[in-house]
N, C-alpha and C positions, 0 to 999 in steps of 0.2 A: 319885796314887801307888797303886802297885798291892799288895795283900793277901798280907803273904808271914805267914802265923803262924806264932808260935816253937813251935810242940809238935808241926810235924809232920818230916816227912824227904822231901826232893823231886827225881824225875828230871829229868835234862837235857833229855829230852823232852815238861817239862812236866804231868806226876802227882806228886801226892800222897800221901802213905803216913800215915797215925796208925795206930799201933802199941798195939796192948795184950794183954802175954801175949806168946800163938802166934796170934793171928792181927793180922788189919791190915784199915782201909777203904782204899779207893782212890777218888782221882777225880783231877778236872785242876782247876789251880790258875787262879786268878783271873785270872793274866796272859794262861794260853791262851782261855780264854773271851771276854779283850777282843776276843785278835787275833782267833778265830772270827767273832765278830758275832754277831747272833741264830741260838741253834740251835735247830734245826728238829726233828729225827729223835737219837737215839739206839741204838744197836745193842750192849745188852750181851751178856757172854757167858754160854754158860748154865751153870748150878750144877753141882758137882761134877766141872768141864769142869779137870785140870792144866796149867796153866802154865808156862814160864820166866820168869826175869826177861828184860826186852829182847823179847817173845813179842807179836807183835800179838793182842789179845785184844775190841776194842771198836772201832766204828766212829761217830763222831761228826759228824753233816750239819749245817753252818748255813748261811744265805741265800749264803755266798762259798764254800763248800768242805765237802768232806774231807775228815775226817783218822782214821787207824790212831789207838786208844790203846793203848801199850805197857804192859805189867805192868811194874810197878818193881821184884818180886820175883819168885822162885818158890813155888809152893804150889799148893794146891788153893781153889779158888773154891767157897764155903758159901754165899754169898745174894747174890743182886741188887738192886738196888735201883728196883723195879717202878714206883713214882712215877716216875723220872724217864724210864722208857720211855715213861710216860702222860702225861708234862709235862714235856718236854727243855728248855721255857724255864729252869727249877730251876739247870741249869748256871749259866744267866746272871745267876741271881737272888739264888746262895746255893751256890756252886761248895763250901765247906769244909764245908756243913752238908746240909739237905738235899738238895742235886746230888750226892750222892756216887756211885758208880758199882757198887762190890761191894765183897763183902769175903771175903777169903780167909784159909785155913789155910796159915801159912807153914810151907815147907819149910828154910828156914835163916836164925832171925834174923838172923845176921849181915851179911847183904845190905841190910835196911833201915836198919842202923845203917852201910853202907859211901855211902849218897845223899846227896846235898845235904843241909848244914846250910841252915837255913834265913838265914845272914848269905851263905852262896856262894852260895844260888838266887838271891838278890838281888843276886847283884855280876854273877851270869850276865843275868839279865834289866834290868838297869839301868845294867849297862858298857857 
């Protein structure tokens, strides 16, 4: 069974949002990680770089693929998270904790509070 925790807020493309304040971490959620397989490479974006929400911002390599990760929000991007550029296995280790990806200064709460509940990621990923 796959890892959905109730404290965060999750795109249909698979990211993660924990919120606190004005800002929020991102990463990708345990489920995407399964389908990835072993990841290899990670490609975050750099600091202080603005976003949209739905904005490709990260690039994700594992042994099968490619994948864009999309911002769940809009804001501004304050830190990256440099471990997992230097150990992209973290995705596959510990995708909610330390795999997280960045973390950003939102531009309008109200977008993370419009994402998946964490009971609809789970009807999305297990319907």
């Amino acid at each position: 069974m796959t890892n959905v925790p109730s404290d965060l807020r999750y795109a249909k493309s698979h990211e993660w949002v924990r919120v606190s304040g004005d800002t929020a971490v991102v990463g990708i959620t345990d489920h995407a990680q399964h389908e990835l397989t072993d990841v290899v490479f990670v490609e975050l974006p750099q600091a202080n770089r603005v976003v949209k929400a739905g904005e490709a911002c990260a690039v994700v390599e594992s042994v099968k693929t490619a994948s864009d990760i999309y911002s769940p929000v809009s804001g501004t991007i304050i830190e990256v998270n440099s471990a997992v550029a230097n150990n992209p296995s973290l995705v596959n280790t510990d995708p909610y904790g330390s795999g997280w990806f960045y973390k950003i200064k939102l531009s309008a709460a109200s977008e993370a509070a419009a994402l998946l509940d964490p009971a609809a990621y789970g009807a999305q990923i297990h319907g």
